[in-house]
C-alpha positions in Angstrom: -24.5 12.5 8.3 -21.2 13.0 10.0 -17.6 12.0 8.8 -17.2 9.4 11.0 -20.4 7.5 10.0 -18.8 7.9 6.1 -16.8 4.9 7.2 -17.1 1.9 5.3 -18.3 -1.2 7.6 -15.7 -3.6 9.2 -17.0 -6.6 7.2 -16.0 -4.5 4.4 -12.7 -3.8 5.5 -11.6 -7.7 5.9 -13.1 -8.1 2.2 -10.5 -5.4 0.4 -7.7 -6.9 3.1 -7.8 -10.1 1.2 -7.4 -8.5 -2.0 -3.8 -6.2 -1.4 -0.4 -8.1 -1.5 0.7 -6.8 2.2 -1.1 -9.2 4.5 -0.4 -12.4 2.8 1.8 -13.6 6.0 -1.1 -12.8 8.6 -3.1 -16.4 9.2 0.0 -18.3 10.3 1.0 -15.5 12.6 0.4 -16.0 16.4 -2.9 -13.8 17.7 -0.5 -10.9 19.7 1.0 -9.8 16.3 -2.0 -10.4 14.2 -4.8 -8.3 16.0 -1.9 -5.5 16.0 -1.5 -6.3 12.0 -5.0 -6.4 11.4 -5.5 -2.8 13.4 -3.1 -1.4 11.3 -4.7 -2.3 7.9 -8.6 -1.4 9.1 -6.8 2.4 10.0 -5.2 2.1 6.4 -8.4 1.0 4.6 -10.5 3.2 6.2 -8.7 6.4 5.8 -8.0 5.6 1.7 -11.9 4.9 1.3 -12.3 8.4 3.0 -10.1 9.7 0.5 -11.2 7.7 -2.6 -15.1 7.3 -2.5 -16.9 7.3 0.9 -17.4 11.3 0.1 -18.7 12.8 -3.0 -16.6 15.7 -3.0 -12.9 16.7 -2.2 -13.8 19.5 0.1 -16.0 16.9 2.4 -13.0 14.3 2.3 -10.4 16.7 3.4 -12.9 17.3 6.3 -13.2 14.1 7.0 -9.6 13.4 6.7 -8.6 16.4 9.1 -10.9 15.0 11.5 -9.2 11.5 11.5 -5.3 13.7 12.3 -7.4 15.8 15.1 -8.7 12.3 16.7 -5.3 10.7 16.1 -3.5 13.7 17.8 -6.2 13.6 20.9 -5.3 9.8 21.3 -1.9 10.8 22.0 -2.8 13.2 24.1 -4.2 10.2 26.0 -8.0 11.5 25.7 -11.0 9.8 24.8 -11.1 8.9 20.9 -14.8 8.3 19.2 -13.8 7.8 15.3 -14.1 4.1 14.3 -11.0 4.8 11.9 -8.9 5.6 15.0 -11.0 3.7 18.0 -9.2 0.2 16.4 -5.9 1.7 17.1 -6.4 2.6 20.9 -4.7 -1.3 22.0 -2.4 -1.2 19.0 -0.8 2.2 20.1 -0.5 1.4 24.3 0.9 -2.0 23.4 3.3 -1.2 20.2 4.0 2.7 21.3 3.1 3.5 17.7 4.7 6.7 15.7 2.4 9.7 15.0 3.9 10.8 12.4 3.7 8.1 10.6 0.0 7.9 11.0 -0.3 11.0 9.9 1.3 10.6 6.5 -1.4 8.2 5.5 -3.7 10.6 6.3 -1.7 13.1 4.5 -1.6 11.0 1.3 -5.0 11.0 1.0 -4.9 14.7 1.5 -2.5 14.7 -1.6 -4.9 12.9 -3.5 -7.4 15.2 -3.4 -5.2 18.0 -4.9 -2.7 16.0 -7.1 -4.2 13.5 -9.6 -1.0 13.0 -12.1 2.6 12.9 -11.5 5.4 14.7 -14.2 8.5 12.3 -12.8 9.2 9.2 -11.2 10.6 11.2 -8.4 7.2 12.6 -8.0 5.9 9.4 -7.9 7.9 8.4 -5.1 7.8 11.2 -3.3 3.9 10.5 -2.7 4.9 6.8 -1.9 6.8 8.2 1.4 3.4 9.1 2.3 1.2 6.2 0.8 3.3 2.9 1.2 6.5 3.8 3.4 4.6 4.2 6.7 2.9 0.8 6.3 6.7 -0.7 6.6 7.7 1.4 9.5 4.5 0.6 11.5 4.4 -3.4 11.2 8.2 -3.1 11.9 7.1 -1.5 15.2 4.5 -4.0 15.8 7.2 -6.5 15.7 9.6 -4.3 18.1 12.1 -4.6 14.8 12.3 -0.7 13.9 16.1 0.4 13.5 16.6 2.9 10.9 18.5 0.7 8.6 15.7 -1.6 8.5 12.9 1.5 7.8 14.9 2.1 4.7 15.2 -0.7 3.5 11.6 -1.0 4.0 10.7 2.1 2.5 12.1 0.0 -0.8 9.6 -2.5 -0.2 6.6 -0.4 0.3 7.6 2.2 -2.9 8.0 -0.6 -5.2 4.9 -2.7 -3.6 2.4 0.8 -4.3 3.8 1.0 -7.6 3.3 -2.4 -8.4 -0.6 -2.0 -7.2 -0.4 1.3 -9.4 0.2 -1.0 -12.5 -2.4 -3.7 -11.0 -5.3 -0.6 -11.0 -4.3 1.5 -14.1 -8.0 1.1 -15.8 -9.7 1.6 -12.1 -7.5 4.5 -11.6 -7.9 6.6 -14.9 -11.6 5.8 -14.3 -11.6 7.7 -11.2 -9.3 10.2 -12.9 -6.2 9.1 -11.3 -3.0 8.8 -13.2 0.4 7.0 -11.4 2.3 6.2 -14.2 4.6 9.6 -14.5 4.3 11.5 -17.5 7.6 11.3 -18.6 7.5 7.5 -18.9 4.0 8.1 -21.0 5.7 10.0 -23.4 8.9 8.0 -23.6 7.0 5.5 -24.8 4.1 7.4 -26.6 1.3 6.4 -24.4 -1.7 9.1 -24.2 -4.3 9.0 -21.5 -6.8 8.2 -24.2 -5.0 4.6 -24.0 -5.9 3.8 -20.9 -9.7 3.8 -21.0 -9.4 1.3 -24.3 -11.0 -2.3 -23.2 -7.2 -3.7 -23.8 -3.7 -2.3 -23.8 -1.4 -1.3 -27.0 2.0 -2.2 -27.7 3.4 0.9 -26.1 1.2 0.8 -23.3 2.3 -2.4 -22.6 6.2 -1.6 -23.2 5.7 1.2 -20.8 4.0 -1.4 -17.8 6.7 -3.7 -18.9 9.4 -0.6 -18.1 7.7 0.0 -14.4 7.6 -3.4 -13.8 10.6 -4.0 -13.7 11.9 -1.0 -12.2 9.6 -1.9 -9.0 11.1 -5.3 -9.2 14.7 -3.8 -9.0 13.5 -1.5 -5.7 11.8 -4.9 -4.7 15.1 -6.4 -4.9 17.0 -3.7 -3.3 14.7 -3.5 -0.1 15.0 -7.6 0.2 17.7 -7.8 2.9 15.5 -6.9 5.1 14.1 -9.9 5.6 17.1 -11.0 6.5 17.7 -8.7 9.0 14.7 -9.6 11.0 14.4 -12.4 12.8 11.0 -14.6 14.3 7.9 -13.9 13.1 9.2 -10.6 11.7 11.4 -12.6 8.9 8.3 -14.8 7.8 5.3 -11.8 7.2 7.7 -9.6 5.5 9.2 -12.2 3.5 5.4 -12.6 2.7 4.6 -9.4 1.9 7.9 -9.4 -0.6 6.6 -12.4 -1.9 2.9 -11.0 -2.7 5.2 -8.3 -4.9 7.0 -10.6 -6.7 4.1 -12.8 -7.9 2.0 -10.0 -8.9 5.0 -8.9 -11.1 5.1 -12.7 -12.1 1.0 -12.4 -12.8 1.1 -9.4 -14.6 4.5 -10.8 -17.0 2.1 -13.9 -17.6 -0.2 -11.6 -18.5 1.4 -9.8 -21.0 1.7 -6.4 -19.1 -2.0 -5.9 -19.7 -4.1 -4.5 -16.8 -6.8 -3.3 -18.7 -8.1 -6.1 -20.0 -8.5 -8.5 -16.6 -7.4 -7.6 -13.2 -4.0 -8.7 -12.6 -3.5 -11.1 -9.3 -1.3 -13.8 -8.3 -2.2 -17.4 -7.6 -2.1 -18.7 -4.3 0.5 -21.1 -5.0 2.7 -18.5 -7.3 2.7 -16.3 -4.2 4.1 -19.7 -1.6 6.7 -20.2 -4.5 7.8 -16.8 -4.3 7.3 -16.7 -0.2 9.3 -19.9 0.0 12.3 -18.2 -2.1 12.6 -15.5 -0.3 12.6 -17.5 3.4 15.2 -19.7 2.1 17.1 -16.6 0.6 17.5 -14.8 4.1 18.5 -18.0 5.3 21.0 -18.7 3.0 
């Protein structure tokens, strides 16, 4: 079997798309920004299940995942492109003149992911996230023609504190596939072992700790909010959206007493409109 056949189907792509906080804006948006929106998260999906789970072993995934750069780098060379991961980019990249690089760094986080499984510091952690999250930001800025440096960084807040906040959501799934996000340091400020997260429910300092990260994501949540703001049109109304999907999450996983292990942790439809509609009349304010 080749690489590109690894690639998880396109029905199965729109199923996990439903589950992350980012697209909660897309089914009011008008077609010309959704297909482009859509594009970007079937790239996204598909190049984190190469990296996760559609290969047995790291040493196929890195294949894989250098063959998804190679393809991406022959698109902008304007040649033909066969990999399904990159094919659904092709209109996406003519129409919204795309960045490379920041392509490639989600296919370099994946990369990381294969040879780094726990992280000493928060700085660490965030590191990772310029790879993981922050391009996410700076491509659906593009897609909106919105992309001035002052806006990427204060997007890059957004997307750190949005991947750490799915971090928190997954720590059971994670540890099961012998992932670790939450930085050591912060497990042993608060005494938390790796043997506490593959217990059926969380302990008192486990939850303290989640507690700790929560709301440090919701203070680089906060700090990455004037953005919205600073957009304008559709722009203002997904990413308020997308801040929105962070903020109830936070919200679900406070109601649920900072516990991931025990259920998964998502927000209610209408927690997430609340949280939408604060955050439009916020930027308008």
């Amino acid at each position: 079997m080749s690489h590109s056949a690894a690639v998880v189907p396109a029905r199965r792509v729109e199923q996990a798309r439903t589950r992350e906080n980012f697209p909660v804006a897309l089914r009011i948006l008008p077609r010309r920004y959704r297909r482009h929106l859509l594009a970007l998260y079937a790239y996204a999906r598909q190049v984190d299940d190469l990296g996760d789970e559609a290969l047995p072993a790291p040493t196929d995934r890195l294949a894989a995942l250098d063959e998804v750069e190679a393809e991406l780098r022959l698109l902008y060379a304007g040649r033909r492109v066969t990999h399904p991961a990159v094919r659904v980019l092709v209109p996406t990249v003519a129409e919204c003149r795309l960045p490379l690089d920041a392509l490639v760094r989600l296919v370099e986080a994946n990369r990381a992911d294969q040879r780094v499984t726990r992280y000493a510091t928060f700085d660490q952690l965030v590191e990772y996230c310029t790879l993981s999250a922050n391009p996410v930001g700076e491509l659906v800025l593009r897609v909106f023609g919105q992309d001035s440096p002052a806006r990427i960084a204060l997007s890059d807040r957004v997307c750190t504190a949005l991947q750490i906040v799915e971090h928190l959501q997954d720590v059971a799934e994670d540890h099961r596939r012998g992932r670790v996000y939450l930085p050591a340091e912060d497990m042993a400020r608060f005494g938390v072992t790796e043997a506490d997260l593959a217990r059926p429910t969380a302990g008192r300092q486990l939850r303290e700790l989640v507690e700790f990260s929560a709301e440090r994501a919701r203070a680089w949540l906060d700090a990455g909010a004037p953005l919205v703001s600073a957009l304008h049109g559709w722009a203002r109304l997904a990413v308020g959206g997308y801040l929105a999907g962070g903020r109830a999450t936070l919200d679900a996983l406070a109601a649920a007493d900072h516990d991931p292990l025990r259920t998964t942790v998502r927000p209610r439809g209408r927690r997430v409109l609340l949280c939408w509609l604060s955050a439009t009349v916020r930027s308008a304010g």
